[in-house]
VEXROLO-276468 format. One line per field, with one value per residue: residue in one letter; x, y, z of N, C-alpha, C in turn; chain. Coordinates in steps of 0.05 Angstrom, whole numbers, padded with zeros to 5 digits. Layout:
! VEXROLO-276468
residuo <- a, ...
nX <- X, ...
nY <- Y, ...
nZ <- Z, ...
caX <- X, ...
caY <- Y, ...
caZ <- Z, ...
cX <- X, ...
cY <- Y, ...
cZ <- Z, ...
cadena <- A, ...
END
This chain:
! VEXROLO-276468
residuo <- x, x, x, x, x, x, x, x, x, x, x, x, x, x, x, x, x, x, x, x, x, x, x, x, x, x, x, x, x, x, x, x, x, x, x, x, x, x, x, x, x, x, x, x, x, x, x, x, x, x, x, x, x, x, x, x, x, x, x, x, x, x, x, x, x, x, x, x, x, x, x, x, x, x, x, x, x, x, x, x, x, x, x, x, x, x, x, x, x, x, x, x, x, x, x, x, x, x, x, x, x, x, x, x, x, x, x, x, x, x, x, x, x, x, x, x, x, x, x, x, x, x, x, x, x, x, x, x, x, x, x, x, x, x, x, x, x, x, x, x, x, x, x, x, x, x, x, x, x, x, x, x, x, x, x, x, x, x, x, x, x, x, x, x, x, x, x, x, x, x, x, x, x, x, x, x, x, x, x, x, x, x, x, x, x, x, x, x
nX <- 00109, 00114, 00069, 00101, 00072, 00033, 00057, 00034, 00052, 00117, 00169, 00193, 00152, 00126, 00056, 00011, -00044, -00094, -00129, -00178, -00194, -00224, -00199, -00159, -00092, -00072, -00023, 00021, 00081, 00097, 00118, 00107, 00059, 00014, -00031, -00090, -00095, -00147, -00197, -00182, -00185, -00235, -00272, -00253, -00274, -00268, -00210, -00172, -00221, -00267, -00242, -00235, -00238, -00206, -00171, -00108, -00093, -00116, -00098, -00048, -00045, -00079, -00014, 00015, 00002, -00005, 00055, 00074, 00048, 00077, 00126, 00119, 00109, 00149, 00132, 00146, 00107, 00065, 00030, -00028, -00049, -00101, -00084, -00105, -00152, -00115, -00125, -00101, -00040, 00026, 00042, 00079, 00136, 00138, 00184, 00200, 00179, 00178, 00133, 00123, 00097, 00055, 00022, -00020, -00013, -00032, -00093, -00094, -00099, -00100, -00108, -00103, -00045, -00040, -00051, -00012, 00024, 00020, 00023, 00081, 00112, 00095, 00124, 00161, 00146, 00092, 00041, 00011, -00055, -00100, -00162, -00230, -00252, -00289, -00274, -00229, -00204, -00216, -00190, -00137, -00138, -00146, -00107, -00071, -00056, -00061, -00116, -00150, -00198, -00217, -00234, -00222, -00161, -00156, -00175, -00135, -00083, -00096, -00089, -00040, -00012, -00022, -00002, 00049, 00058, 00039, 00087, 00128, 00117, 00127, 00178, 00202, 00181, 00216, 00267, 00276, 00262, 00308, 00351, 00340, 00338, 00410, 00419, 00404, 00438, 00488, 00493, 00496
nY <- 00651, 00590, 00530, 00459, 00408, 00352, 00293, 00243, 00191, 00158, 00155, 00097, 00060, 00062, 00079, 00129, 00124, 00126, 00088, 00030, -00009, -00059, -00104, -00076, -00045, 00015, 00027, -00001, -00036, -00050, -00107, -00123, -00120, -00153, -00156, -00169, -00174, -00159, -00161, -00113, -00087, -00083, -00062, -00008, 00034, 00083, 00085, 00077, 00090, 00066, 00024, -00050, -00090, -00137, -00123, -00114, -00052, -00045, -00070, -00045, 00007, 00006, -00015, 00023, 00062, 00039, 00023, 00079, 00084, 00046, 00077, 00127, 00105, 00061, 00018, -00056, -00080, -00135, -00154, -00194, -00237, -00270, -00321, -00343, -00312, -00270, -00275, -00320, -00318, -00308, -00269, -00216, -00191, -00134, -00095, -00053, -00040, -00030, -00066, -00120, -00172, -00218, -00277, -00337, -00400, -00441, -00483, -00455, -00413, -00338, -00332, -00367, -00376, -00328, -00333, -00370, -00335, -00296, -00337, -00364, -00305, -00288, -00306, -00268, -00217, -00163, -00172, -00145, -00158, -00148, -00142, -00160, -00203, -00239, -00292, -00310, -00266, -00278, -00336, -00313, -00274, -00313, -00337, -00307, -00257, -00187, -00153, -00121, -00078, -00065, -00013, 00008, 00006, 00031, 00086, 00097, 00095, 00138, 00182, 00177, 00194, 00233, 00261, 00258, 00296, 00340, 00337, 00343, 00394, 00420, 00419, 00439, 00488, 00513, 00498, 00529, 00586, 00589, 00584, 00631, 00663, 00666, 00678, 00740, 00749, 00754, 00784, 00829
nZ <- 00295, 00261, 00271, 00274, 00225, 00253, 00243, 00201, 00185, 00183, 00155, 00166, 00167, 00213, 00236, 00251, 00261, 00314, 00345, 00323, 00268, 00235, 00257, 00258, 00283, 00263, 00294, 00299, 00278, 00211, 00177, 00132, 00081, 00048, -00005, -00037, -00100, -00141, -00110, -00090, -00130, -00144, -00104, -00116, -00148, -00157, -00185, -00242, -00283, -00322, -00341, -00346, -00296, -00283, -00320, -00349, -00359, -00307, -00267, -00278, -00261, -00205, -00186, -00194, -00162, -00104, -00110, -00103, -00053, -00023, -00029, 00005, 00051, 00068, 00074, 00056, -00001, -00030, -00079, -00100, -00150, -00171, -00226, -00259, -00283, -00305, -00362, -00385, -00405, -00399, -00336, -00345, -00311, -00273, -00279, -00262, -00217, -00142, -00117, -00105, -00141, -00153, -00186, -00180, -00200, -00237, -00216, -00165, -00110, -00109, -00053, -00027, -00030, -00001, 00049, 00060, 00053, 00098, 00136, 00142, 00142, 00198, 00238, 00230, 00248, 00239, 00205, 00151, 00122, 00061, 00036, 00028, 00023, 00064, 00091, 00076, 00111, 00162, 00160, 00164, 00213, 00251, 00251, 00273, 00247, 00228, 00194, 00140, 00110, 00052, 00037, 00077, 00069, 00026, 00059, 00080, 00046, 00019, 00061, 00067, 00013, 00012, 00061, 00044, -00014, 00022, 00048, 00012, -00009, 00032, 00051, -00002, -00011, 00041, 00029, -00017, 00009, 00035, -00008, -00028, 00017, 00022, -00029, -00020, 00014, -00003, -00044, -00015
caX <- 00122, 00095, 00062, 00105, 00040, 00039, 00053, 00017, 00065, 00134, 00183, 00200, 00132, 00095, 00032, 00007, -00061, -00102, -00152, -00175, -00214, -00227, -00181, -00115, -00087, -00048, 00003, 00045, 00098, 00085, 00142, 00096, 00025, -00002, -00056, -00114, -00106, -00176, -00208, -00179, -00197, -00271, -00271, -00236, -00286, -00244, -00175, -00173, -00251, -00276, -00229, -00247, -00225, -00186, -00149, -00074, -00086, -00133, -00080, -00020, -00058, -00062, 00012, 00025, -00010, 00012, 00082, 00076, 00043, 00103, 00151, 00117, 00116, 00175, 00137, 00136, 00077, 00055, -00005, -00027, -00068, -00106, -00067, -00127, -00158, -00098, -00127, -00084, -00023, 00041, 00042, 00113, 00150, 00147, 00213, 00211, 00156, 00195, 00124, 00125, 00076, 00043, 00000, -00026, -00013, -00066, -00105, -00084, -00104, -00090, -00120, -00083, -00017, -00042, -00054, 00017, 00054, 00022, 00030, 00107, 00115, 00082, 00147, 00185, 00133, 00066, 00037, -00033, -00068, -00122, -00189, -00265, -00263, -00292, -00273, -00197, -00198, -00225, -00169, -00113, -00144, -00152, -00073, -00060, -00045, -00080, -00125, -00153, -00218, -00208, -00244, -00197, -00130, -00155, -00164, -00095, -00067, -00101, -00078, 00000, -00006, -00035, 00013, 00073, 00046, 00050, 00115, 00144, 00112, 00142, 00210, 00207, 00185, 00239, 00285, 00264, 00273, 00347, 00355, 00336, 00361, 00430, 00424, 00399, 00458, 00504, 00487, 00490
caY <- 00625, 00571, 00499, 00439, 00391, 00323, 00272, 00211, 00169, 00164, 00135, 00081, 00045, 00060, 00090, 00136, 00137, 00118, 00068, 00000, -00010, -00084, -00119, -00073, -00030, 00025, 00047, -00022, -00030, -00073, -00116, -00122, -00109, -00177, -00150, -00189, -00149, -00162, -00152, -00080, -00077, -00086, -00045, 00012, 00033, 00106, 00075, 00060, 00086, 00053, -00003, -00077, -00096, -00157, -00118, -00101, -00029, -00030, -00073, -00034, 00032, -00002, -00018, 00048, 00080, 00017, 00040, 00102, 00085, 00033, 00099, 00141, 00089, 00051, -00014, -00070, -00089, -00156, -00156, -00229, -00237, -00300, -00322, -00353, -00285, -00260, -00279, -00351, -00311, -00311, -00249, -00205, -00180, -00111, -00099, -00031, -00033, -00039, -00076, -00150, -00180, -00250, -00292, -00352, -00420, -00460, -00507, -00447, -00386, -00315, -00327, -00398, -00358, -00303, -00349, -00377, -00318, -00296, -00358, -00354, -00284, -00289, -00311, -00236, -00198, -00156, -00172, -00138, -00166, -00127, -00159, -00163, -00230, -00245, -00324, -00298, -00249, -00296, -00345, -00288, -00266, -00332, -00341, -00291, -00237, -00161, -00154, -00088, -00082, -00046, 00021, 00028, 00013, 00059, 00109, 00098, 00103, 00169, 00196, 00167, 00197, 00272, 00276, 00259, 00303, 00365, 00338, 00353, 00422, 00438, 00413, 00451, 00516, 00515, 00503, 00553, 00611, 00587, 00589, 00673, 00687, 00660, 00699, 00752, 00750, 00747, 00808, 00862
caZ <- 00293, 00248, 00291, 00259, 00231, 00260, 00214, 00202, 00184, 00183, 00134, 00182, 00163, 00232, 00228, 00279, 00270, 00337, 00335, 00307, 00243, 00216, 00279, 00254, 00298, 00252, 00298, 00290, 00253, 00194, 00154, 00095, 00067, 00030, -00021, -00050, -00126, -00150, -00080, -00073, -00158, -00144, -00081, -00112, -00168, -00175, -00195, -00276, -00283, -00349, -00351, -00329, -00257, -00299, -00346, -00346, -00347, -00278, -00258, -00279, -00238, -00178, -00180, -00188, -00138, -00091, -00105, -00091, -00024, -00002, -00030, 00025, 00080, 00070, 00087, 00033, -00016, -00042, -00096, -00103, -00165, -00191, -00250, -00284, -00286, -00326, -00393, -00395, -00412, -00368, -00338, -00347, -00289, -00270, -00267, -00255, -00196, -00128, -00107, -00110, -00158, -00153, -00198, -00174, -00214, -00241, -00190, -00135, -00115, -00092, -00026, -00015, -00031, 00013, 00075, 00063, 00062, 00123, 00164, 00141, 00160, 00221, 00253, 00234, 00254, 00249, 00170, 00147, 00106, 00053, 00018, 00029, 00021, 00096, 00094, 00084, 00131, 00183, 00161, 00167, 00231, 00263, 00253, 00297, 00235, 00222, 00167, 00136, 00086, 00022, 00035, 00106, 00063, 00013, 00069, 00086, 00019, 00010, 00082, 00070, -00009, 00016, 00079, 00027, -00022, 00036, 00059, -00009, -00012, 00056, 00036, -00039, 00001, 00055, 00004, -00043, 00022, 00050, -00025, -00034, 00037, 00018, -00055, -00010, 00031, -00019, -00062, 00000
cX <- 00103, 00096, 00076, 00080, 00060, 00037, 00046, 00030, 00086, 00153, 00198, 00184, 00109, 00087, 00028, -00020, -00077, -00128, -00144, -00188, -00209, -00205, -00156, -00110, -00071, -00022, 00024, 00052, 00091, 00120, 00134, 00055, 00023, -00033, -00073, -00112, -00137, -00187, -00204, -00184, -00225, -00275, -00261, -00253, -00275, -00215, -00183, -00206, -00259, -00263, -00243, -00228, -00204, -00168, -00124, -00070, -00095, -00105, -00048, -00021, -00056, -00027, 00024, 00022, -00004, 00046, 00089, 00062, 00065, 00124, 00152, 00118, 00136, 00165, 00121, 00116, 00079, 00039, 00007, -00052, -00076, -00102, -00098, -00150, -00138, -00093, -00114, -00059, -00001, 00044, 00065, 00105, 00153, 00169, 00218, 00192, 00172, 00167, 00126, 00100, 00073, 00032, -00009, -00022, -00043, -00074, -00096, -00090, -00098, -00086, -00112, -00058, -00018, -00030, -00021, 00040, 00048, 00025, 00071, 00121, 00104, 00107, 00166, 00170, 00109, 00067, 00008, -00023, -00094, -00137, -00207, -00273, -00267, -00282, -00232, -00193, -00196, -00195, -00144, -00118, -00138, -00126, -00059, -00056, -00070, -00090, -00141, -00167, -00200, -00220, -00225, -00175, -00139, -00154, -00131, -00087, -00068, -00092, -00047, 00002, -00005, -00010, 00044, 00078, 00059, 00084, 00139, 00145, 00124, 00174, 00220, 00209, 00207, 00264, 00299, 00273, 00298, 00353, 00359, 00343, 00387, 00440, 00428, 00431, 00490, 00510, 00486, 00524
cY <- 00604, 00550, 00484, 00419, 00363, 00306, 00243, 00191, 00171, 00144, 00114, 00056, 00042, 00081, 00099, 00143, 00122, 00105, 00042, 00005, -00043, -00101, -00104, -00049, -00016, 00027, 00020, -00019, -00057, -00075, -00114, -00119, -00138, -00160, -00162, -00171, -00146, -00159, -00122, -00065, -00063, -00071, -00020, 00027, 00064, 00099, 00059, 00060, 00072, 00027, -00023, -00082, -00114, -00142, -00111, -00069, -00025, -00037, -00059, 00002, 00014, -00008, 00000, 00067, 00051, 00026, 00063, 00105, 00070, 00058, 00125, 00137, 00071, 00021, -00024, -00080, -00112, -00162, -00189, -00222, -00263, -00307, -00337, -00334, -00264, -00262, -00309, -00338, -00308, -00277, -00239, -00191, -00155, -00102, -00064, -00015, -00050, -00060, -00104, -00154, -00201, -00258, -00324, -00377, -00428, -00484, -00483, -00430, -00373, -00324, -00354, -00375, -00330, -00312, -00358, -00356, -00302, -00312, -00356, -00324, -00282, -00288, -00274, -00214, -00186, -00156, -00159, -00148, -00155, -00142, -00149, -00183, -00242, -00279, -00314, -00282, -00259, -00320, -00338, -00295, -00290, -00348, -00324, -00256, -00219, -00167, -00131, -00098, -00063, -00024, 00027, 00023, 00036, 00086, 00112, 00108, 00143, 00182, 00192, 00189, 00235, 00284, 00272, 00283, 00343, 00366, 00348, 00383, 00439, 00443, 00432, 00483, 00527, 00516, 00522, 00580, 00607, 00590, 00620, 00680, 00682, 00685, 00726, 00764, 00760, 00779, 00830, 00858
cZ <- 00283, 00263, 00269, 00270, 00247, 00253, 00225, 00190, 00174, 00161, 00138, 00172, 00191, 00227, 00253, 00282, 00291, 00330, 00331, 00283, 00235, 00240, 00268, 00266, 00285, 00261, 00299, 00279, 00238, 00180, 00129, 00096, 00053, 00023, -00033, -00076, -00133, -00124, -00077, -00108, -00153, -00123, -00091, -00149, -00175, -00191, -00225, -00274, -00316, -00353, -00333, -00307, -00270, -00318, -00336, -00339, -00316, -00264, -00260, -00261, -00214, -00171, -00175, -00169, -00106, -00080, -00092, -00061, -00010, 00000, 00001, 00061, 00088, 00080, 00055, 00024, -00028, -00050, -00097, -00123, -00172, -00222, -00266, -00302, -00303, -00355, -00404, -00412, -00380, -00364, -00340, -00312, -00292, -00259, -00253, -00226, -00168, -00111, -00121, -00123, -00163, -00170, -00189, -00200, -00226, -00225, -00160, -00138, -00106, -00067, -00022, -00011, -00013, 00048, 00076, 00075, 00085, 00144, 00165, 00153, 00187, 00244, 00262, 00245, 00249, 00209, 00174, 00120, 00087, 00033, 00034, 00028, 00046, 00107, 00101, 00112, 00150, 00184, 00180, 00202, 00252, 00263, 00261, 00271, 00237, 00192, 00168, 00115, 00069, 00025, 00062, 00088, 00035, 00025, 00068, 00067, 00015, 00035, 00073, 00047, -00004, 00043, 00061, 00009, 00003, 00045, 00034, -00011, 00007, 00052, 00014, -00017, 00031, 00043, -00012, -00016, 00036, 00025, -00032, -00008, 00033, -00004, -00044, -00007, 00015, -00041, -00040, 00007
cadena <- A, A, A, A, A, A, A, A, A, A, A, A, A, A, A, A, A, A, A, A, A, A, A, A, A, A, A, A, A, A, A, A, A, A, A, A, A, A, A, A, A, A, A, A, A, A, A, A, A, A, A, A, A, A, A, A, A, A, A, A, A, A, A, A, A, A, A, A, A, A, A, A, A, A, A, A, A, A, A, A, A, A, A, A, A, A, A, A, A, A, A, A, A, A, A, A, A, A, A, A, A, A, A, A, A, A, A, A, A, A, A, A, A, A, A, A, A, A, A, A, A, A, A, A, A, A, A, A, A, A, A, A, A, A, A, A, A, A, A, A, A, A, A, A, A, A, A, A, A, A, A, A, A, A, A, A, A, A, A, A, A, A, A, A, A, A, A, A, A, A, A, A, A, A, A, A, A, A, A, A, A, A, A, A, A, A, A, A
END
């Protein structure tokens, strides 16, 4: 008889792994993620190797791999980028990226627009927050919200991406044998 594994996180958006790291307690449930983009750029020196932390493509890899982490946890993402850092072009709308995507005005920055939309959310429920920028964090923190460095939400990412990842394979191969015992069945 095969052990069913024990999954680390469920498509609900809580997290089950035990512990703290950085004041955030995984196993809450979160309404949303607020991302520092450039903070988890420069922190994330595998994602888009050769490109510049500023460019469109690093930024259009993180999005992607972003996405594909809200797809596995079911809780929403919010990159906040500093629009002055976007070359002085307006950025386009990823229309086809279910993660929300910010740019900051001119005279404002990510990390104003970060602090906002955590004091706002604060009201519905449990927000993390993700940077390295220790002044933010402290902000965040000091308004009652979770906040998470950039090498712990990259663990995450890579734990949520690898237990999805098996959950497919388990799924495809279960599949795949009710599939040939049926055929099986069928042909005697």
């Amino acid at each position: 008889m095969r052990r069913k594994k024990t999954k680390r996180f469920h498509r609900s958006g809580f997290a089950l792994f035990a512990g703290t790291a950085n004041g955030y307690d995984a196993r809450m449930a979160l309404i949303r993620i607020l991302v520092d983009g450039y903070s988890l750029l420069h922190n994330w020196p595998d994602l888009a190797p050769g490109c510049p932390r500023h460019s469109e493509r690093a930024r259009r890899e993180l999005i992607h791999v972003l996405t594909r982490y809200q797809d596995a946890t079911g809780t929403p993402i919010t990159v906040f980028f500093d629009g002055a850092l976007a070359l002085a072009r307006v950025p386009r709308r990823e229309a086809d990226s279910a993660v929300e995507i910010l740019f900051s005005r001119e005279g404002q920055t990510a990390d104003q627009m970060i602090e906002r939309a955590a004091h706002r959310f604060n009201d519905y429920g449990e927000v993390l927050v993700v940077t390295d920028d220790h002044a933010e964090r402290n902000v965040v923190s000091g308004m009652g919200g979770s906040v998470a460095s950039c090498a712990n939400f990259t663990r995450m990412i890579d734990h949520a991406l690898v237990e999805l990842e098996d959950d497919l394979r388990d799924h495809n191969r279960s599949e795949l044998n009710r599939f040939n015992h049926r055929s099986r069945r069928q042909l005697k």
